[in-house]
Each structure stands twice: as C-alpha cells, then as structure tokens.
N, C-alpha and C positions, 0 to 999 in steps of 0.2 A: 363865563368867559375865563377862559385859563390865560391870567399874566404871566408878565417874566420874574415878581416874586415869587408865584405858586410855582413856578418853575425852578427859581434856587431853592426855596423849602424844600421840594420834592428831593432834588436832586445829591442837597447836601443829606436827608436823611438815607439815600441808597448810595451816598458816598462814589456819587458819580461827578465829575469836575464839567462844566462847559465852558469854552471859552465866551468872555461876554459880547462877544462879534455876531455867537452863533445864538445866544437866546432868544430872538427875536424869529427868527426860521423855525426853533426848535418848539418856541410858544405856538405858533402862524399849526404847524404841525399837529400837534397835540390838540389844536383847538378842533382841527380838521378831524379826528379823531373821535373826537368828542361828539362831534356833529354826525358822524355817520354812525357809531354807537345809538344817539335818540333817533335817529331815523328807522335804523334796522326794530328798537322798541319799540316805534310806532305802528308798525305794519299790524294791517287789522288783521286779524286770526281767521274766522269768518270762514268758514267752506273747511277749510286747510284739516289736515290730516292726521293722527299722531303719528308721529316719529318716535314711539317708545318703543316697538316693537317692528323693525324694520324691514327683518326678513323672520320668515317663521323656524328659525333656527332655536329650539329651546335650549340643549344643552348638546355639543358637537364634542363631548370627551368621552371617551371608551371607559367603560364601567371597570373597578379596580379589580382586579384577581389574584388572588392567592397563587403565587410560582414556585416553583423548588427554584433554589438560589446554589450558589456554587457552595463546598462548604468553607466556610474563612479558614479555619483551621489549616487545609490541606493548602489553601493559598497562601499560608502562612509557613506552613513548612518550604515549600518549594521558592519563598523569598526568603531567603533565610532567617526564618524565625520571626520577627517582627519584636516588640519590645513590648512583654506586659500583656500581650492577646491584639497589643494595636500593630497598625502597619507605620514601617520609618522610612520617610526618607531624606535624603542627603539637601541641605539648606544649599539654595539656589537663588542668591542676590548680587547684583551686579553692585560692585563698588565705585 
C-alpha cells in the first residue's frame, strides 16, 4: 500500500511539490496503479505467443554502396573558397 509518506519521499526526491489537499487523491492514484501493474504480472502466459518476432521483417534497410559524391573541392571554389578545406558559414543567433 502506497501512503501519503511514500508519496512526500517520492516526491521530494523528483523534486515535485504537492499540494497537501491533493495527497490523498494522488496516494488513492498510485495505489490504483500499483494494483493494475500486479494484475497485468499476473496473467497466466499459458498458450500465448511470443512477441519477440512480430512481423518477419528481418532487417528493412537498403544495403550500403559505395557512390561517387560531388567533389568538395569544386563545391568549395563555387562558395567562395571555404576556410582551411572546410565550409563557413555566417553565425545565425537570434538575440
């Protein structure tokens, strides 16, 4: 049974405030919680299926390939030059 202690300890370690009107609702809550938490552990397994393997999807990502790329260089001249081999740009911070 979750009190309204285990409820200020919880609370003050997650540095959440309640008002003390509402601890008694908030306890009532959490108990309820608690309660359907062992319920749903209890269900007997028994027949039931796995779920590890849901759909037979092994792996849906396109295998990696080697592409010709643009060359940086030429991207680099056509932005004007770039600073050092890198690309610059203009610092964009709202004040």
């Amino acid at each position: 049974m979750f009190t309204k202690e285990d409820l200020l300890r919880v609370a003050k370690l997650a540095m959440i405030y309640i008002e003390d009107d509402e601890l008694e609702s908030y306890a009532m809550d959490v108990n309820k919680l608690v309660e359907f938490a062992d319920k749903i552990k209890n269900v007997p397994e028994d027949g039931l299926e796995d779920f590890d393997d849901i759909n037979d999807i092994v792996n849906s990502f396109n295998e990696d390939e080697v592409a010709e790329s643009t060359d940086r260089e030429l991207i680099l001249r056509e932005r004007d030059g770039g600073e050092d081999g890198y690309f610059v740009i203009r610092k964009r911070v709202a004040k």
